[in-house]
C-alpha positions as CSV (number, residue, x, y, z in Angstrom):
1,X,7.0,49.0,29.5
2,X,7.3,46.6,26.5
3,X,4.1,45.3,25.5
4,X,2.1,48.5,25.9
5,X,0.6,50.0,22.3
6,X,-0.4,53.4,21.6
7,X,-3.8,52.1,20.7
8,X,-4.8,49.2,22.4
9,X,-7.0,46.5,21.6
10,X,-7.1,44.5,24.7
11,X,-6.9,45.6,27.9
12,X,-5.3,42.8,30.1
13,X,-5.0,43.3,34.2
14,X,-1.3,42.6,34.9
15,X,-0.7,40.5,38.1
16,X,1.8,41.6,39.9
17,X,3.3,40.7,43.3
18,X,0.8,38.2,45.8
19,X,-2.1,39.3,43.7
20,X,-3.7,36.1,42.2
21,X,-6.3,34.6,39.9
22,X,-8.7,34.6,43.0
23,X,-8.1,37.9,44.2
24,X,-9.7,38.9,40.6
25,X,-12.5,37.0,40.6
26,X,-13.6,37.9,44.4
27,X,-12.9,41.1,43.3
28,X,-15.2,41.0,40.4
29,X,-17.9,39.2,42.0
30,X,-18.4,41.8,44.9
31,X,-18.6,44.3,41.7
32,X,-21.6,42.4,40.1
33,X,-23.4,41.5,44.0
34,X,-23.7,45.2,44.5
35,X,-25.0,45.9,41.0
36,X,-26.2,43.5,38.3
37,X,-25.4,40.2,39.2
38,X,-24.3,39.2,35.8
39,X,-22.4,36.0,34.9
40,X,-18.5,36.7,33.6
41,X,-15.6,35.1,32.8
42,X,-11.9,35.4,34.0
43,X,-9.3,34.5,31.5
44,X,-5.7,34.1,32.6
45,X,-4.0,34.2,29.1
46,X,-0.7,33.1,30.7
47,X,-2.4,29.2,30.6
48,X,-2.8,29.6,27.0
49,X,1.0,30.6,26.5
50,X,1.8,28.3,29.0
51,X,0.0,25.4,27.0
52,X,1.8,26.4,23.9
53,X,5.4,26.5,25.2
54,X,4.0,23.0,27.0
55,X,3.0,21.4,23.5
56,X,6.5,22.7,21.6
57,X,8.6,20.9,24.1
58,X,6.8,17.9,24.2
59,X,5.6,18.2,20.1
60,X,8.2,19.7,18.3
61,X,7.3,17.9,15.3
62,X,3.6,18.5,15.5
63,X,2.7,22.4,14.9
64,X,-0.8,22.8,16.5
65,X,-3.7,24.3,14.7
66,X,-6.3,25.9,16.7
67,X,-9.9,25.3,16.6
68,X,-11.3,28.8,16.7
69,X,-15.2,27.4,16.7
70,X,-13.8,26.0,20.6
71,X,-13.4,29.5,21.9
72,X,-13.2,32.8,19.6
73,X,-12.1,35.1,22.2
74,X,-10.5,37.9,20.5
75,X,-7.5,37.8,23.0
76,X,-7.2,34.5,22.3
77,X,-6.4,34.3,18.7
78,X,-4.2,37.3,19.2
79,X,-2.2,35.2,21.8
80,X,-2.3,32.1,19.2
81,X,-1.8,34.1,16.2
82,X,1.3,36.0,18.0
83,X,2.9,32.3,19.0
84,X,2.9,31.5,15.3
85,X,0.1,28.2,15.5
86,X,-2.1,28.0,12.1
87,X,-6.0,28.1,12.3
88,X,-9.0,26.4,12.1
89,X,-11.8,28.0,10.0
90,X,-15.6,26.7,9.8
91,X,-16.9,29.9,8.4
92,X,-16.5,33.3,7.2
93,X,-16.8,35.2,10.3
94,X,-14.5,32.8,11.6
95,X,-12.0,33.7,8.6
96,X,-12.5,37.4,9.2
97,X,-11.6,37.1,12.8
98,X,-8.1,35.2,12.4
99,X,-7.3,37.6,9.5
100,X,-7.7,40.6,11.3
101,X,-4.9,39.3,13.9
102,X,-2.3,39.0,11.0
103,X,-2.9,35.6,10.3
104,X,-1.8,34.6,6.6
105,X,-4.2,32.7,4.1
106,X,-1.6,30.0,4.1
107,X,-2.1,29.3,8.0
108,X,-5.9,28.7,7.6
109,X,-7.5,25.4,6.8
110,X,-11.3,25.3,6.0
111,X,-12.4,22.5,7.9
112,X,-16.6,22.9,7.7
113,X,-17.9,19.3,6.9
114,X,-20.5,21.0,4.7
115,X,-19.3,24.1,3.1
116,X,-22.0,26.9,1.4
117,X,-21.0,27.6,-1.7
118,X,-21.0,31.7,-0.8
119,X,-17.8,30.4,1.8
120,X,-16.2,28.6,-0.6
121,X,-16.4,31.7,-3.1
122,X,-14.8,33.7,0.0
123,X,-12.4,31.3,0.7
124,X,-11.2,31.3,-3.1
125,X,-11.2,35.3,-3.1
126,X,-9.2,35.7,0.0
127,X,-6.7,33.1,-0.9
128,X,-7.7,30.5,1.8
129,X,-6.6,27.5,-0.5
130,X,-6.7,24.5,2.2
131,X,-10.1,22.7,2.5
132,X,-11.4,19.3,4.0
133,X,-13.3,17.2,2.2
134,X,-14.6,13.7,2.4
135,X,-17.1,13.3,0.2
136,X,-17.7,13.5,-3.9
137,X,-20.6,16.0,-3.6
138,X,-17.9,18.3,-2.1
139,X,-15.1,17.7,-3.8
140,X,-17.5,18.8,-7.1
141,X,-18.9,21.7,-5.7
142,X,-15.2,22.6,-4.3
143,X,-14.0,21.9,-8.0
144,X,-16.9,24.3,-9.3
145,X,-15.9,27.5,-7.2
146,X,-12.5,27.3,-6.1
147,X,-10.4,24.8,-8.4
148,X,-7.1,25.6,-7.2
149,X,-7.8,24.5,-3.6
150,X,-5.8,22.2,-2.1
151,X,-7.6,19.5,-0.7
152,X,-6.7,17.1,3.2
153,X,-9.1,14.5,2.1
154,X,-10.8,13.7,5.4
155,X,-10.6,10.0,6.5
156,X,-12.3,8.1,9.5
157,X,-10.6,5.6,11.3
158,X,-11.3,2.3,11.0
159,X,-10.9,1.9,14.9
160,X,-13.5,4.2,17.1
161,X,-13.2,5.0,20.4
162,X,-14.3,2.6,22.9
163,X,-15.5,4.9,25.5
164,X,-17.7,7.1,22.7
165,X,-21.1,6.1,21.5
166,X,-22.7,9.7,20.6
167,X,-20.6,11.3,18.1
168,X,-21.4,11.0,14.9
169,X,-18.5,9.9,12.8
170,X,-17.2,11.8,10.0
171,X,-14.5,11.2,7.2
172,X,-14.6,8.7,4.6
173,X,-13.5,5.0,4.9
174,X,-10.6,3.8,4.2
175,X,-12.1,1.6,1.3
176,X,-14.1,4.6,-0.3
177,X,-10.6,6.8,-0.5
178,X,-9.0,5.4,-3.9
179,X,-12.8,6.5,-5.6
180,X,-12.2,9.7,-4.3
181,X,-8.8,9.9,-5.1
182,X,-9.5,9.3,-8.5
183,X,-12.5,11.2,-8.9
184,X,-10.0,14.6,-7.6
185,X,-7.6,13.5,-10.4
186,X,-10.2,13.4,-12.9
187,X,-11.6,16.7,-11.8
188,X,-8.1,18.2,-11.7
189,X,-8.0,18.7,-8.1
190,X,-4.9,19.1,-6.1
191,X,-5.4,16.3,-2.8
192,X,-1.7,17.3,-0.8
193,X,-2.1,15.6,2.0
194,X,-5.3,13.7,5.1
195,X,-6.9,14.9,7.9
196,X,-7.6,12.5,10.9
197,X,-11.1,12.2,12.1
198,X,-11.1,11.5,16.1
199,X,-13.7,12.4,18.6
200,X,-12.5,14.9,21.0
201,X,-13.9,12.8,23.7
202,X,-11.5,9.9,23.2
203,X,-8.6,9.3,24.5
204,X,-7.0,5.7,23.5
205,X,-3.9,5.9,22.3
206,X,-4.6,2.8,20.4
207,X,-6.7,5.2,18.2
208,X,-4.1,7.2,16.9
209,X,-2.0,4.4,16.4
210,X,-4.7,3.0,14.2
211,X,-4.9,6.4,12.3
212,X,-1.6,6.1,11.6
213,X,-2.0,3.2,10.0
214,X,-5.1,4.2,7.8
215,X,-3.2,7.5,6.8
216,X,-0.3,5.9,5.5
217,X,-2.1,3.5,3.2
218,X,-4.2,6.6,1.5
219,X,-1.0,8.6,0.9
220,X,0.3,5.6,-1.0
221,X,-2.9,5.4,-2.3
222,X,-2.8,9.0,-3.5
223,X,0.9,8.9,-4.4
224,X,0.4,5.8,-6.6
225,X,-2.6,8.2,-8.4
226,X,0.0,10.8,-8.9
227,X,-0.7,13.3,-6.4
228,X,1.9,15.5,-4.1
229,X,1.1,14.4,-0.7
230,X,2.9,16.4,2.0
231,X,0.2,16.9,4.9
232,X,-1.0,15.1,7.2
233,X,-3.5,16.4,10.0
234,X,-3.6,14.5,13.2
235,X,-6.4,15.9,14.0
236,X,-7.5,15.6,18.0
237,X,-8.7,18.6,19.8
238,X,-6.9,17.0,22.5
239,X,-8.2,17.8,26.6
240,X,-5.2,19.0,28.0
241,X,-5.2,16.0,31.0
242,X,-1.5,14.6,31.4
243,X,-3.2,11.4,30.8
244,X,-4.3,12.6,27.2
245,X,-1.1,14.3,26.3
246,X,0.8,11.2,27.5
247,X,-1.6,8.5,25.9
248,X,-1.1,11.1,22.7
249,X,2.7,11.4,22.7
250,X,3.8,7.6,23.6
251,X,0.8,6.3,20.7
252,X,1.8,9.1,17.8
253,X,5.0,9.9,18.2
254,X,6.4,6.6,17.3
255,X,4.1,5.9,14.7
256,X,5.0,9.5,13.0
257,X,8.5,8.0,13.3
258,X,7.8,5.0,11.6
259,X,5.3,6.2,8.5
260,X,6.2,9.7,8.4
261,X,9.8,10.4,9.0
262,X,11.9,13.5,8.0
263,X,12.8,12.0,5.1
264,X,9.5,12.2,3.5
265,X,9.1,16.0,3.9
266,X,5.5,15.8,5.5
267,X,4.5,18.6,7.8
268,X,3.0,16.8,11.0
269,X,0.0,19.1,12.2
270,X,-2.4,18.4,15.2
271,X,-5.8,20.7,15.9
272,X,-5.7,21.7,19.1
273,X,-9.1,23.9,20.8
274,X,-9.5,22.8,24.5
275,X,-5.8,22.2,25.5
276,X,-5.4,25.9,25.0
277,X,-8.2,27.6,26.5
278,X,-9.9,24.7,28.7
279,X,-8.4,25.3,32.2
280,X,-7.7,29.3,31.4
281,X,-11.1,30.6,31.7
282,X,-12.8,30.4,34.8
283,X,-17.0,30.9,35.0
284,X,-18.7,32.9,37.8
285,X,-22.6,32.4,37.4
286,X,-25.1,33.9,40.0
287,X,-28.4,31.9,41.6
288,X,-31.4,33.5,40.7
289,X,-34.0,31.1,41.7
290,X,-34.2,28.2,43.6
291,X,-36.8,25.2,44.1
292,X,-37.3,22.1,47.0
293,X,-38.5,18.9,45.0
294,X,-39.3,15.7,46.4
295,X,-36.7,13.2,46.3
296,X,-36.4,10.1,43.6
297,X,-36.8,6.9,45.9
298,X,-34.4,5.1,44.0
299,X,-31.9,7.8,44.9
300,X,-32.9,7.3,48.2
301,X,-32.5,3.5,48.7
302,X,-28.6,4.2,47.5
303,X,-27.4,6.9,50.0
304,X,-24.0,5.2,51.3
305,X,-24.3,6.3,55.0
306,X,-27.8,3.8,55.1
307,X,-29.9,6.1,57.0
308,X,-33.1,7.6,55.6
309,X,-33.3,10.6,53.8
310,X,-37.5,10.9,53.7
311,X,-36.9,14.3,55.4
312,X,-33.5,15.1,53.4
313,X,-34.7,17.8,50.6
314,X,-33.4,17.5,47.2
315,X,-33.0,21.1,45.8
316,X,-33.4,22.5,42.1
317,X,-30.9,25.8,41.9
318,X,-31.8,28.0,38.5
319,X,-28.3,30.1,37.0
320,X,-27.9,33.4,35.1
321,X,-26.5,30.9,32.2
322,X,-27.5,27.5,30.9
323,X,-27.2,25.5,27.5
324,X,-28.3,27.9,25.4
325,X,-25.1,30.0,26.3
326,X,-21.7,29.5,28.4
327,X,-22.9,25.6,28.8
328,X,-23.7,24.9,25.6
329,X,-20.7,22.2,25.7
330,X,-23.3,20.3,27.6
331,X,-25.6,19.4,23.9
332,X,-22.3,17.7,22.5
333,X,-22.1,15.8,25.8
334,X,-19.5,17.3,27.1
335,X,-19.0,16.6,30.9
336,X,-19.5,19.9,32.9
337,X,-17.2,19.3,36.1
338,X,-19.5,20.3,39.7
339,X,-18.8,24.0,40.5
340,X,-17.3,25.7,43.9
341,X,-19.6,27.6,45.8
342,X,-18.3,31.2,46.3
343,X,-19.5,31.7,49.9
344,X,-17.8,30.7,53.4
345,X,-19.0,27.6,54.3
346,X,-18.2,25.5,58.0
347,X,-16.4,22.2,56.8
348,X,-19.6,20.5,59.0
349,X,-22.1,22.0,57.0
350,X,-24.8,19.8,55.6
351,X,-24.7,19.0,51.8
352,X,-28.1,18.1,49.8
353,X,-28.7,16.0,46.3
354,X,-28.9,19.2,43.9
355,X,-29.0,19.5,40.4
356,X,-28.3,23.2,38.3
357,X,-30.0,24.8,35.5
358,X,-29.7,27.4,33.2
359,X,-32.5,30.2,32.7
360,X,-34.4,29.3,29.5
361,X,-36.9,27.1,31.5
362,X,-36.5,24.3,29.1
363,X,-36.0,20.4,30.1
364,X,-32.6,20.5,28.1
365,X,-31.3,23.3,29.8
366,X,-29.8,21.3,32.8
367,X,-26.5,21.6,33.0
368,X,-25.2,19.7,36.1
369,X,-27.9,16.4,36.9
370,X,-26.8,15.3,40.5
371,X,-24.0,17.0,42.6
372,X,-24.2,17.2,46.5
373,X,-23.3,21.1,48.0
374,X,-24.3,23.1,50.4
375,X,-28.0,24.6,50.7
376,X,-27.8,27.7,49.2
377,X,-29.5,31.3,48.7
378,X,-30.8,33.5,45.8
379,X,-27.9,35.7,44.8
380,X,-25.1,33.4,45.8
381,X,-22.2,32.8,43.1
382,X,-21.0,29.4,42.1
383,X,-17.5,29.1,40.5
384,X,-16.5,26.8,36.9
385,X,-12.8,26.3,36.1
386,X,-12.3,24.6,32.9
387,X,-14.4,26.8,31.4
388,X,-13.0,27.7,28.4
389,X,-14.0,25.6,25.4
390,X,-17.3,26.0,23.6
391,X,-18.8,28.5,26.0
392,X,-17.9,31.5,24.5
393,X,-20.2,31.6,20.7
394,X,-23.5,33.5,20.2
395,X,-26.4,32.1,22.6
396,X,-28.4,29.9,21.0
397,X,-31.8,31.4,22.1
398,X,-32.5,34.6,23.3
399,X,-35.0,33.3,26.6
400,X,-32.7,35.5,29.0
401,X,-32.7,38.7,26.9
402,X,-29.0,39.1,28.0
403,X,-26.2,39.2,26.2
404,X,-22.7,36.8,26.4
405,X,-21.0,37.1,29.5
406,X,-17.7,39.6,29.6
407,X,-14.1,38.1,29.5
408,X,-12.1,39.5,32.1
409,X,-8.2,39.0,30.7
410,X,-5.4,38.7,33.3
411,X,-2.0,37.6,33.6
412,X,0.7,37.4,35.6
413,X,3.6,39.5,35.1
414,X,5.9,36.0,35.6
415,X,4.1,34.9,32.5
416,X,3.9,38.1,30.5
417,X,8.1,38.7,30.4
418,X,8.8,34.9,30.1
419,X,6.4,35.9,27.0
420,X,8.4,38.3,25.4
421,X,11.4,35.8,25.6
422,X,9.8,33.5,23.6
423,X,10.5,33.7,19.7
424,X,6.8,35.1,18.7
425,X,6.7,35.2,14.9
426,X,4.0,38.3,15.8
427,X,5.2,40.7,18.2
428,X,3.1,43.0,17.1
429,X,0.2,41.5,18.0
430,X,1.7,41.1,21.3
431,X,1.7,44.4,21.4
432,X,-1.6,45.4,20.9
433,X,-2.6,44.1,24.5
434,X,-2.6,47.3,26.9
435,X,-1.3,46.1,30.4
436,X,-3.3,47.4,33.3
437,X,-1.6,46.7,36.5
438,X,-4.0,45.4,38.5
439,X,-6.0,46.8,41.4
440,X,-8.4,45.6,44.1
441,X,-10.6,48.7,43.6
442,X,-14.0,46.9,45.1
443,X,-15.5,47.1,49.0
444,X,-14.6,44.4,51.2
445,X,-15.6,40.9,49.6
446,X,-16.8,39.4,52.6
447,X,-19.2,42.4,53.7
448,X,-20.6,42.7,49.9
449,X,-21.2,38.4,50.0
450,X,-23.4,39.0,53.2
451,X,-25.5,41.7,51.7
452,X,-29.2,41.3,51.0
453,X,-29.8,39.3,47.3
């Protein structure tokens, strides 16, 4: 079969017939109830090259960038890296990662806010030339180690997102950009181009529209100077919602029409983490302990139904992972959408207040506040979809003594051959996947669910 190498990297379960995304994840639950009870991850890599060929048909002008610090699965950037998007780099391991895949230096911006000057070094050895900078500290110590970068200088726009209060802002204004601009000539530095700053979270298009707007003025700006300026970075890490890829497309589009038309020869690039990987990986965690807590009475004075919950308990359920690992989306405030229970459950079946926490035993490490489910057990498994950005990077304390949770990598064969239609720039890399045709190899689900936790 096309596809399979002689010495595989990754294996991927191949799909094939009625066999679905479920049938896996069943499959490897009743594995882990009749042994370790360990958290995993299923990732269906056909989203990810779904979510590409989605982007190029709505964004043909736009190439995407991934953010590799949003999920560094290895099969990941091998998927990316094979479609022909350009990379996202905060560090040196990061850097080591994407080149191993094939990726060339010209494909990688360095994007760390705050770079150590060992990176920089490493950047400059390796040929990485394409660095972000917003600030004259950096642009001097850039200068220092690696003078023929090429510099996005970094701007913030002047318009911040209505619905975002928390993030910090980065970039700088619009008004400090001619001092920088002038301090890169003086220092000989090449500025080719600006990066966008905009919160992932946000998703006015009125945003974009205004950074637009502020990135056309500092390429005049830098034009005026005397510098070459042919790249402009969107920026984004845009959610993957229809509402955010329209809002994106209807506010941008036009604008990149208007300020940055062919004629001007400016490559259009966008940075793209949670689209991609977002709703491909799906999160199976396991309940290992479990606590009855007496309810808030202000949550009990707003129960809709108006009867009296003194006797309702309110229940406190403890998960093999929290914060400090696959949740750890949850310090940046990112939202972590209620889970599924895994477990057959009557439609009449009572539900209780119940919130979810990871391991650690910390007061951070909560990762869902209120939901209402079903009471449930020690040993029962509750299912995350969307699970796929910034859950997947070294925990950030060691409280459970356990290591990440595996990535299970699946796809259909549908989406594997409409794969090799498309025109990879990296078939190679492709190739390097060893498909496993996949096989419900485990006892009945339903009898290994019902056996003692």
């Amino acid at each position: 079969m096309k596809g399979i190498s002689d010495e595989p990297q990754f294996p991927v379960c191949l799909l094939e017939g009625v066999t679905a995304l479920c049938d896996v994840i069943d499959n490897h639950i009743c594995e882990q109830t009749l042994s370790e009870k360990n958290a995993f991850f299923v990732a269906d890599l056909g989203v990810v090259m779904r979510q590409y060929v989605r982007w190029r048909t709505h964004m043909a002008q736009v190439r995407p960038y991934y953010a590799v610090r949003c999920n560094s699965s290895p099969a990941v950037i091998a998927v990316l890296a094979a479609l022909g998007t350009g990379f996202i780099c905060t560090n040196k391991s990061e850097f080591e990662l994407v080149q191993t895949h094939g990726v060339p230096s010209e494909d990688i911006i360095f994007s760390a806010v705050c770079k150590q000057v060992s990176q920089i070094k490493y950047a400059a050895k390796n040929g990485i030339g394409l660095l972000v900078c917003d600030n004259e500290a950096e642009l001097r110590k850039i200068s220092r180690w690696h003078p023929n970068a090429k510099l996005l200088l970094q701007v913030s726009t002047e318009a911040s997102c209505p619905d975002d209060d928390t993030s910090m802002t980065f970039g700088c204004s619009l008004k400090d950009c001619r001092h920088l601009l002038e301090c890169a000539k003086e220092l000989g530095m090449q500025v080719i181009g600006v990066r966008c700053h905009i919160s992932r979270s946000c998703e006015d298009g009125q945003v974009y529209i205004h950074a637009m707007s502020d990135a056309r003025c500092v390429f005049d700006m830098g034009e005026e100077i005397g510098f070459n300026m042919k790249v402009l970075d969107i920026g984004g890490d845009f959610s993957g919602s229809e509402a955010h890829l329209e809002s994106f497309y209807s506010a941008v589009i036009n604008m990149v029409d208007l300020y940055f038309p062919p004629s001007t020869g400016v490559s259009i690039m966008a940075e793209l983490g949670s689209f991609f990987v977002s709703s491909a990986f799906t999160l199976a965690v396991n309940i290992i302990s479990k606590e009855v807590v007496a309810r808030d009475r202000q949550d009990q004075d707003q129960d809709p139904d108006g009867t009296s919950p003194d006797d309702e308990p309110e229940f406190q359920y403890y998960m093999n992972e929290g914060v400090y690992g696959s949740f750890s989306g949850k310090l940046s405030e990112m939202l972590i959408a209620a889970p599924s229970v895994h477990k057959n459950i009557s439609l009449d079946a009572p539900v209780f207040s119940s919130s979810l926490w990871g391991p650690s035993g910390d007061d951070l490490d909560k990762v869902v506040e209120h939901g209402l489910l079903p009471e449930l057990n020690i040993g029962d498994w509750l299912i995350f979809t969307q699970a796929g950005a910034y859950s997947l990077g070294q925990p950030l304390c060691t409280a459970t003594d356990s290591p990440p949770p595996p990535v299970f990598c699946v796809i259909s064969s549908r989406d594997w051959f409409e794969t090799l239609d498309i025109d990879v720039s990296n078939e190679a890399v492709l190739k390097s996947f060893s498909l496993v045709p996949y096989s419900l190899n485990c006892c009945q689900t339903e009898a290994a669910l019902s056996a003692p936790a």
